[in-house]
LORORO-254178 format. One record per residue (C-alpha): residue number from 1; residue in one letter; y, x, z. Coordinates in Angstrom, 3 decimals. Layout:
REM residues N
<atom><k>NUM</k><r>a</r><Y>Y</Y><X>X</X><Z>Z</Z></atom>
...
REM end
This chain:
REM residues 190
<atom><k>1</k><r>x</r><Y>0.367</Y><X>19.433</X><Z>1.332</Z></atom>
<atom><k>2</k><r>x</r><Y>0.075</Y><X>16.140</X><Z>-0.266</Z></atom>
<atom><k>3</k><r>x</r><Y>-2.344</Y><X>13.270</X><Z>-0.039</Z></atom>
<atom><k>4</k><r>x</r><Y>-2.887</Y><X>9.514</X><Z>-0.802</Z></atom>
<atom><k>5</k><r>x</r><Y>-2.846</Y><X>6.865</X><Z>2.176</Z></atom>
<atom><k>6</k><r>x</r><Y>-6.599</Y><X>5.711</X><Z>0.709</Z></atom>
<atom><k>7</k><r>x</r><Y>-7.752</Y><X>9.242</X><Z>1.057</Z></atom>
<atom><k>8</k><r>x</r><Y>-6.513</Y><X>9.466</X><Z>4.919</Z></atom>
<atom><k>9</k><r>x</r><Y>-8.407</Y><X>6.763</X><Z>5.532</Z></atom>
<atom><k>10</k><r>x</r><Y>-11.365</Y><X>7.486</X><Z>4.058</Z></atom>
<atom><k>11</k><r>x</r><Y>-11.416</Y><X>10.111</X><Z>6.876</Z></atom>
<atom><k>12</k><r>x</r><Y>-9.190</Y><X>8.176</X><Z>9.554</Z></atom>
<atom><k>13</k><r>x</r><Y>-10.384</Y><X>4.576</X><Z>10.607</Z></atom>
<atom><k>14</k><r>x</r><Y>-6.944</Y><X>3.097</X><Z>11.124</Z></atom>
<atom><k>15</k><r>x</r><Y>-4.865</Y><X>-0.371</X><Z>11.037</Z></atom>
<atom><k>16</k><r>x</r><Y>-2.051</Y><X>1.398</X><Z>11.335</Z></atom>
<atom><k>17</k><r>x</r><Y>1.201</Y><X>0.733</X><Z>8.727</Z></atom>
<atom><k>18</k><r>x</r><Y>2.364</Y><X>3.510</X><Z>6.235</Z></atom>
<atom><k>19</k><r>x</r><Y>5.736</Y><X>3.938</X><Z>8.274</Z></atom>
<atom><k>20</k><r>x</r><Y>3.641</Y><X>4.208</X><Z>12.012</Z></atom>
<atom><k>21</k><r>x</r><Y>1.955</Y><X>6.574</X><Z>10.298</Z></atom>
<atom><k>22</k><r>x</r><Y>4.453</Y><X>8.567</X><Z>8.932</Z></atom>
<atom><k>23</k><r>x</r><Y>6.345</Y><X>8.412</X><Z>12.476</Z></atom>
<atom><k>24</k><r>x</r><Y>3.255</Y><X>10.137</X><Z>14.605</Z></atom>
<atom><k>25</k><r>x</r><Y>2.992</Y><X>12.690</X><Z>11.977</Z></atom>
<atom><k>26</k><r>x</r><Y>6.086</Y><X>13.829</X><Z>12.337</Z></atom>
<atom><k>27</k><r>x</r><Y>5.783</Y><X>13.368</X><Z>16.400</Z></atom>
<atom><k>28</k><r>x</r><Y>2.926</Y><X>15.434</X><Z>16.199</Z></atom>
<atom><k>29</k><r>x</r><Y>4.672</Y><X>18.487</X><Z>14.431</Z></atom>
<atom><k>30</k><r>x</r><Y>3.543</Y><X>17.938</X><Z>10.778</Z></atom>
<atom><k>31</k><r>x</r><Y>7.158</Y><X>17.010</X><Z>9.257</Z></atom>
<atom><k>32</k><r>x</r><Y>7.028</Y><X>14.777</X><Z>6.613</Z></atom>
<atom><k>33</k><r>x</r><Y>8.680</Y><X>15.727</X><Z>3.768</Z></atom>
<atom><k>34</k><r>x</r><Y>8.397</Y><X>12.987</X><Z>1.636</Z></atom>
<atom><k>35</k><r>x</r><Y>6.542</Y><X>9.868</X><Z>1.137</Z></atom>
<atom><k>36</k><r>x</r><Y>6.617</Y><X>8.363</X><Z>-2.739</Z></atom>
<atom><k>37</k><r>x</r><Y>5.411</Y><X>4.521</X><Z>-2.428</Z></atom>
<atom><k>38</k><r>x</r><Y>4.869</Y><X>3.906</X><Z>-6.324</Z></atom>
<atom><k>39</k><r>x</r><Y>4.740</Y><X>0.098</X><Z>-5.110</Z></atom>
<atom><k>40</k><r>x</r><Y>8.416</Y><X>-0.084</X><Z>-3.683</Z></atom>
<atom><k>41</k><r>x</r><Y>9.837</Y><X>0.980</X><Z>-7.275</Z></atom>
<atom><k>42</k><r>x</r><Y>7.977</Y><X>-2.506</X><Z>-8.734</Z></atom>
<atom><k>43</k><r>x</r><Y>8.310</Y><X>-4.528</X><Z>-5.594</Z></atom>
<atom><k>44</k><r>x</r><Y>10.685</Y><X>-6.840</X><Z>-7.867</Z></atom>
<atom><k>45</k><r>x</r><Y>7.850</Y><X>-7.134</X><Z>-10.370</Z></atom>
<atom><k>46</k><r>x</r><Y>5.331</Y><X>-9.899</X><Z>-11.221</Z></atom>
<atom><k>47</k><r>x</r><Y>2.671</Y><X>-10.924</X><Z>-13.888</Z></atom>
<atom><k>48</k><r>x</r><Y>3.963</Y><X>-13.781</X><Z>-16.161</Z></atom>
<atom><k>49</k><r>x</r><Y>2.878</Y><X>-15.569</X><Z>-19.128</Z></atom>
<atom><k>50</k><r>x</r><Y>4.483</Y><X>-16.132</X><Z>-22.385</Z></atom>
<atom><k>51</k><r>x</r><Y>3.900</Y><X>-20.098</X><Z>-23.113</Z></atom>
<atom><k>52</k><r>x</r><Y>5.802</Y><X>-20.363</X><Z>-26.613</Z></atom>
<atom><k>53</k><r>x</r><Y>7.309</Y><X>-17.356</X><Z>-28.360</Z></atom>
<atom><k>54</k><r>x</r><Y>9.376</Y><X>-18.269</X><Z>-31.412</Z></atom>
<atom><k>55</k><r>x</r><Y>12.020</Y><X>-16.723</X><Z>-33.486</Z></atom>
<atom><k>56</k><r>x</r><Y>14.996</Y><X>-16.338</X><Z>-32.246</Z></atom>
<atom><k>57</k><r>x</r><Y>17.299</Y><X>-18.179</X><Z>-34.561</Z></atom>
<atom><k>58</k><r>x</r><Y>20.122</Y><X>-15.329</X><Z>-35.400</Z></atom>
<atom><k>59</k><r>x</r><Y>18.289</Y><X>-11.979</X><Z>-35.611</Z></atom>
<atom><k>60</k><r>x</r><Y>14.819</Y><X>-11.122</X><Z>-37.401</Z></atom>
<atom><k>61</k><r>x</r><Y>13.266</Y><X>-9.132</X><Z>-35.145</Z></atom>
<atom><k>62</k><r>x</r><Y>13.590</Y><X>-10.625</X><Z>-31.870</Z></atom>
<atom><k>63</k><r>x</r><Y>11.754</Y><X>-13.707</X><Z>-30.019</Z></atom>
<atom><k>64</k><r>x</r><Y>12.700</Y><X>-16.598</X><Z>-28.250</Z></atom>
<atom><k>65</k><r>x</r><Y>10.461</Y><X>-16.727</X><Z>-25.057</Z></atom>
<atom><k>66</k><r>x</r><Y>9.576</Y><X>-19.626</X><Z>-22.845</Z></atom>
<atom><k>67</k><r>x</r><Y>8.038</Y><X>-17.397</X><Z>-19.836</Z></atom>
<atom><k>68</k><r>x</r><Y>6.169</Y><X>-18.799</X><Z>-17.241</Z></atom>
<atom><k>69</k><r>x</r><Y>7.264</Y><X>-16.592</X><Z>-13.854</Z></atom>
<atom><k>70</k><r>x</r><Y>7.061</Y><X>-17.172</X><Z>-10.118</Z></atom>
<atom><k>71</k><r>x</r><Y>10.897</Y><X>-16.983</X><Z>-8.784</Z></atom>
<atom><k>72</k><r>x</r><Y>11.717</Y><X>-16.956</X><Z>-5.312</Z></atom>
<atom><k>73</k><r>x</r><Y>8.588</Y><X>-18.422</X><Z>-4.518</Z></atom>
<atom><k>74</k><r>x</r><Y>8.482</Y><X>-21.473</X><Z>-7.303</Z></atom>
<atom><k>75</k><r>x</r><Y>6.735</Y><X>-21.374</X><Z>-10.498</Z></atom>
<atom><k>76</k><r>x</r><Y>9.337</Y><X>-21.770</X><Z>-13.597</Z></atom>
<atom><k>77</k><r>x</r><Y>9.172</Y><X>-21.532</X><Z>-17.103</Z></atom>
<atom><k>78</k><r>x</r><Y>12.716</Y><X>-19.083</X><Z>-17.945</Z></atom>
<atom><k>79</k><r>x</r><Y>14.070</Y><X>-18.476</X><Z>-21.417</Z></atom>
<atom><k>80</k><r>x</r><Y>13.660</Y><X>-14.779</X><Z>-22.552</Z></atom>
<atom><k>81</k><r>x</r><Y>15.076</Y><X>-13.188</X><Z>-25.571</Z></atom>
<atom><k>82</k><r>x</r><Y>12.502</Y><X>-10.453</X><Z>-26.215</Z></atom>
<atom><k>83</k><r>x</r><Y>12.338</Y><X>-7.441</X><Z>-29.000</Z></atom>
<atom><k>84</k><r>x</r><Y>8.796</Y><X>-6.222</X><Z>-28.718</Z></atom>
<atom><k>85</k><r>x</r><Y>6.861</Y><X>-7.087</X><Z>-31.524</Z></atom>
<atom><k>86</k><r>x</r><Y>3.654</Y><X>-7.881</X><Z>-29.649</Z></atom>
<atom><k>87</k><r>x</r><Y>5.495</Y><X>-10.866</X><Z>-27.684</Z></atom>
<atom><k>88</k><r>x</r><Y>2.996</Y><X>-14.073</X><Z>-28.417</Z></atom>
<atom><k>89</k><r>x</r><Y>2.434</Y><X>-17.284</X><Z>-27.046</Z></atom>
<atom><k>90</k><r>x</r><Y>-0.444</Y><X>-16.508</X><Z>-24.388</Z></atom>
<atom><k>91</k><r>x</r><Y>0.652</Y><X>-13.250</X><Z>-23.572</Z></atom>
<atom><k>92</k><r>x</r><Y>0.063</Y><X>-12.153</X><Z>-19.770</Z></atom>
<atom><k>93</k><r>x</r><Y>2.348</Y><X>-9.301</X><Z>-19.009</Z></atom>
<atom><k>94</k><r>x</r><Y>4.737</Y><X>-7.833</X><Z>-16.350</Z></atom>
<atom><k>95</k><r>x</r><Y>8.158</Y><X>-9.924</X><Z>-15.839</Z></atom>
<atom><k>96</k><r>x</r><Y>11.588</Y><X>-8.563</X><Z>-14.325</Z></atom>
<atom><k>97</k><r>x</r><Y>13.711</Y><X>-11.263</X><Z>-13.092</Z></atom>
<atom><k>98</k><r>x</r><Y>17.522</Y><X>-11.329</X><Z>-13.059</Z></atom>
<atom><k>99</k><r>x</r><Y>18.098</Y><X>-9.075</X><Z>-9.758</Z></atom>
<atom><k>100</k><r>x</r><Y>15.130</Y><X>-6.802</X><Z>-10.667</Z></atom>
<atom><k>101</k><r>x</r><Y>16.582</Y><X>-2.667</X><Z>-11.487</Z></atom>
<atom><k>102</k><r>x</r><Y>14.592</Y><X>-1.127</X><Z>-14.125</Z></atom>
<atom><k>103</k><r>x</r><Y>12.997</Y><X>1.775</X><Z>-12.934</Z></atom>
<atom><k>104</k><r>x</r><Y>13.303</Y><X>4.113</X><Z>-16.229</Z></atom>
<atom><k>105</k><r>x</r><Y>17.119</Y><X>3.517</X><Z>-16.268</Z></atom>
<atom><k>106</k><r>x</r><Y>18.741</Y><X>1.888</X><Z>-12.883</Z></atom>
<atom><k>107</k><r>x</r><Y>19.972</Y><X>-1.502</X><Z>-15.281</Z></atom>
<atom><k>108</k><r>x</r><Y>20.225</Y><X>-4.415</X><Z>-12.729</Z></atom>
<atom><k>109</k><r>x</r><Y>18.905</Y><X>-7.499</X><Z>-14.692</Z></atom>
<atom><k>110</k><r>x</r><Y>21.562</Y><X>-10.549</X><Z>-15.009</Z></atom>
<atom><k>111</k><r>x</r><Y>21.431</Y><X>-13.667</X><Z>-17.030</Z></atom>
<atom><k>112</k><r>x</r><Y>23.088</Y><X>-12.541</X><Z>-20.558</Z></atom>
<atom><k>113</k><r>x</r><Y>23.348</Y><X>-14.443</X><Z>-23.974</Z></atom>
<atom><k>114</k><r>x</r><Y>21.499</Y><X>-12.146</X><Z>-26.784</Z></atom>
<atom><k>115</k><r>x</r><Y>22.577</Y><X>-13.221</X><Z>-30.186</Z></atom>
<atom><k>116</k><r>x</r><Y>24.573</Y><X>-15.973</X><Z>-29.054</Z></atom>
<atom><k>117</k><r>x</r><Y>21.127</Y><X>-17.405</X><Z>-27.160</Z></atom>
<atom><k>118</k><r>x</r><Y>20.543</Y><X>-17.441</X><Z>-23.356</Z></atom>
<atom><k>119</k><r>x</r><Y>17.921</Y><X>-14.742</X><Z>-21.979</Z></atom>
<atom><k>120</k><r>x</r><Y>17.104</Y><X>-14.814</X><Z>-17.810</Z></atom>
<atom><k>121</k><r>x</r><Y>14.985</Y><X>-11.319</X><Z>-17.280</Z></atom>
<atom><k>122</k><r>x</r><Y>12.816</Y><X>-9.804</X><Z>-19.460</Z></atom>
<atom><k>123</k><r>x</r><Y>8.939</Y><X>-8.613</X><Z>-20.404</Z></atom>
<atom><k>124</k><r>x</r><Y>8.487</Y><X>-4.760</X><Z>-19.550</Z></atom>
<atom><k>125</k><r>x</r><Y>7.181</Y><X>-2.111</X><Z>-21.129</Z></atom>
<atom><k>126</k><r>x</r><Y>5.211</Y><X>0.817</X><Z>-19.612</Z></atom>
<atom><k>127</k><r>x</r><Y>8.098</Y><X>3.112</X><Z>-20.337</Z></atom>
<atom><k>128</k><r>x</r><Y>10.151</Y><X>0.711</X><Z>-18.768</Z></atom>
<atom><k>129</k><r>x</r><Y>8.253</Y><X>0.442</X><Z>-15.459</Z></atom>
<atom><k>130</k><r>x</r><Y>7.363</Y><X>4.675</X><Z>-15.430</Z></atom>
<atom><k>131</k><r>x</r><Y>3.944</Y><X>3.917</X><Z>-16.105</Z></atom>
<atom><k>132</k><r>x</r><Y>4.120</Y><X>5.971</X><Z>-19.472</Z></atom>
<atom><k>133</k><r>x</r><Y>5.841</Y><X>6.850</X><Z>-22.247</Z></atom>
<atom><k>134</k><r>x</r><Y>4.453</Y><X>3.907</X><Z>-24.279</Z></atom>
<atom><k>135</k><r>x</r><Y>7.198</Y><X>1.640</X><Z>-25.610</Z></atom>
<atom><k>136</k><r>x</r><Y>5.660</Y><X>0.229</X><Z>-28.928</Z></atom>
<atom><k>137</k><r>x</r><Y>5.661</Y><X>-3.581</X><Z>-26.686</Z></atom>
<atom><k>138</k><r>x</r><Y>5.717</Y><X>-5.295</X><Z>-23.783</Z></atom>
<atom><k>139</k><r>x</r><Y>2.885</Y><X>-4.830</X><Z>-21.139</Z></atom>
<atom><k>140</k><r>x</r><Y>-0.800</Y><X>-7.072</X><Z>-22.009</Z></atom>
<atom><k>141</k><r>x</r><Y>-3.096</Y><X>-7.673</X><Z>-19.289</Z></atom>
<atom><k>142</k><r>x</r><Y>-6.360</Y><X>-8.215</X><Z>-20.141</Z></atom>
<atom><k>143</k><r>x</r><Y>-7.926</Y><X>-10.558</X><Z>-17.265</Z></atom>
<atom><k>144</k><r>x</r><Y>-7.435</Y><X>-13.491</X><Z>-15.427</Z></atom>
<atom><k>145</k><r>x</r><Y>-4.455</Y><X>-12.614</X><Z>-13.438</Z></atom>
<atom><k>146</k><r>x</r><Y>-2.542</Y><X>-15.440</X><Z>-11.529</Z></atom>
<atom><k>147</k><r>x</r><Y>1.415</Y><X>-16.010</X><Z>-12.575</Z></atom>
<atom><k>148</k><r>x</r><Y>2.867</Y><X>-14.444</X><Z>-9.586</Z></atom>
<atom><k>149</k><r>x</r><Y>0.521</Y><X>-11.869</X><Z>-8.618</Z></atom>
<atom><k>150</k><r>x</r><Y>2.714</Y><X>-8.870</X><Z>-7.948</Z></atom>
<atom><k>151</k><r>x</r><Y>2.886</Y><X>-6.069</X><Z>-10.543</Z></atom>
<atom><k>152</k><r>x</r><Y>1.768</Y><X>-2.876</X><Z>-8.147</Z></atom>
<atom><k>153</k><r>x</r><Y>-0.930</Y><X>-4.573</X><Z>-7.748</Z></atom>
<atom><k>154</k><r>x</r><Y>-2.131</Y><X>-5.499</X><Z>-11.315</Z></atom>
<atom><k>155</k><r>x</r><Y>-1.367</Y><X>-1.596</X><Z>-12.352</Z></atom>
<atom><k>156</k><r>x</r><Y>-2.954</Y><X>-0.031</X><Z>-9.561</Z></atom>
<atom><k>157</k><r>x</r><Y>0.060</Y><X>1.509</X><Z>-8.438</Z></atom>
<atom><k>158</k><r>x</r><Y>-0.473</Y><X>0.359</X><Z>-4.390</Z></atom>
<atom><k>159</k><r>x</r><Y>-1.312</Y><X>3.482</X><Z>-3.060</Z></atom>
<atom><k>160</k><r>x</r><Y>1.768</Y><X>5.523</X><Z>-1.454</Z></atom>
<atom><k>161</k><r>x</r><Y>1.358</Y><X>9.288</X><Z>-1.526</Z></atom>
<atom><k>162</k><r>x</r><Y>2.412</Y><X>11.912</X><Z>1.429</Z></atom>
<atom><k>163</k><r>x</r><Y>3.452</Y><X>15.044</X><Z>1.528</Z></atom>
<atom><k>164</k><r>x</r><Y>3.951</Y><X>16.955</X><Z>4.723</Z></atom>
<atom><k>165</k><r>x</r><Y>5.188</Y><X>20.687</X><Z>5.535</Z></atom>
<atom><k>166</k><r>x</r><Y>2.185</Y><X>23.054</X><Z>6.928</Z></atom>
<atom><k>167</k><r>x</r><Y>3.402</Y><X>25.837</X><Z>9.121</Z></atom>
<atom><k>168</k><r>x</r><Y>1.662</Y><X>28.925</X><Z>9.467</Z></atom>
<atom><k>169</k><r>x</r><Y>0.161</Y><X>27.832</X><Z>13.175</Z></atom>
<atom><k>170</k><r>x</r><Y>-1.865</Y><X>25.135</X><Z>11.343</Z></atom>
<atom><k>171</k><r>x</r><Y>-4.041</Y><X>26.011</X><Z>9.233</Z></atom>
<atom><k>172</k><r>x</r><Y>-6.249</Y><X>23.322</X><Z>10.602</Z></atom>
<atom><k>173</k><r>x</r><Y>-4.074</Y><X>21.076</X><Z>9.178</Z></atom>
<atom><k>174</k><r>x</r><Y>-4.593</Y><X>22.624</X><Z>5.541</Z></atom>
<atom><k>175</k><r>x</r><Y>-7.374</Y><X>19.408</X><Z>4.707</Z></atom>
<atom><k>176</k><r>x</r><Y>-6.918</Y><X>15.877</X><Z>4.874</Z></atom>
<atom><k>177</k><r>x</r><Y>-9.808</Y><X>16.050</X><Z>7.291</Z></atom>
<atom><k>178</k><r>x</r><Y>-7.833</Y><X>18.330</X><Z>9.798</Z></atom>
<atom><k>179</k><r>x</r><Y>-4.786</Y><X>15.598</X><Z>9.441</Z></atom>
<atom><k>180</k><r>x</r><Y>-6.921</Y><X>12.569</X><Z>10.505</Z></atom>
<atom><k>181</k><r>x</r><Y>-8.448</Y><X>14.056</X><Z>13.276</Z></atom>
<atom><k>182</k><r>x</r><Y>-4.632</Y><X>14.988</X><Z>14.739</Z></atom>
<atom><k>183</k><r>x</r><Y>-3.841</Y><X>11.251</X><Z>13.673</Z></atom>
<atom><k>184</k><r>x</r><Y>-7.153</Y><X>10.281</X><Z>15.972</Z></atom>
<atom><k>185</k><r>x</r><Y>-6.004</Y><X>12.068</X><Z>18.773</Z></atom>
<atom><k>186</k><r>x</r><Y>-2.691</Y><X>10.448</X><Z>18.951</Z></atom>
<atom><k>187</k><r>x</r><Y>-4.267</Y><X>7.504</X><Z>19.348</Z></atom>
<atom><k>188</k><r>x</r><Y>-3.864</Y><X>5.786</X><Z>15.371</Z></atom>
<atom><k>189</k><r>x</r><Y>-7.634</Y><X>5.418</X><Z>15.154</Z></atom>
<atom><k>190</k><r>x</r><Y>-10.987</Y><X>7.039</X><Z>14.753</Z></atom>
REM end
């Protein structure tokens, strides 16, 4: 059976953490089979803002970026060679640092030159982050989202999901309902 954290504790009052959660379950003989956290994936992830986008000297269709992105904790302005052709000065979007992985295809993210010019992370696309299969540009929030805020949080994508084997002994178990109330009798809430 699978469920959401937010919809266990619409039935289970709880401060308890996704992993302490996770542990009584399994304690209390409903194995957990697997738990997908869609906010681990973009952990790496943050909104930034495009502050000049320009074209890039050597090659017609990309951009010269000045990005403004929170890294380790400071706010800097990074230089970004980006192909999308919605990249524009103003632009809010999601930023991968160098050390972010990619999600859709593992690449670790290292300072490169592009074209001969210097190019420190890069503006994602929904494809690029899993979100969809939309890959026409980069990612544009509408809103007033801070430079920094983290990306699972912007998408929505904060809510890990559950899924946990049901033996035949437990049907009582068989509704998120049935799961809280074992959860409340291990002592993880009301």
């Amino acid at each position: 059976m699978k469920f959401t954290l937010s919809w266990l504790k619409s039935h289970l009052d709880t401060d308890a953490s996704l992993d302490k959660i996770v542990d009584t379950l399994t304690m209390i003989g409903l194995e957990v089979e697997d738990v997908v956290d869609p906010a681990a994936k973009l952990k790496d992830f943050a909104v930034a803002r495009i502050v000049e986008a320009a074209p890039h000297p050597d090659a017609d269709k990309l951009k010269l970026c000045k990005v403004e992105a929170m890294v380790a904790g400071k706010l800097e302005t990074l230089q970004v060679v980006c192909g999308a052709p919605n990249a524009k000065t103003g632009l809010l979007g999601i930023f991968a640092p160098s050390g972010a992985t990619i999600p859709a295809n593992g690449m670790v993210l290292k300072p490169t030159k592009i074209r001969g010019v210097e190019s420190n992370g890069m503006m994602c696309s929904e494809r690029e982050l899993e979100l969809s299969d939309e890959h026409t540009g980069i990612i544009e929030l509408s809103g007033n989202f801070s430079v920094g805020t983290p990306a699972a949080e912007v998408l929505g994508q904060t809510d890990p999901m559950i899924e946990i084997a049901i033996t035949p002994n437990r049907p009582d178990c068989l509704g998120v309902y049935g799961v809280a109330r074992d959860l409340a009798a291990a002592g993880l809430g009301t």
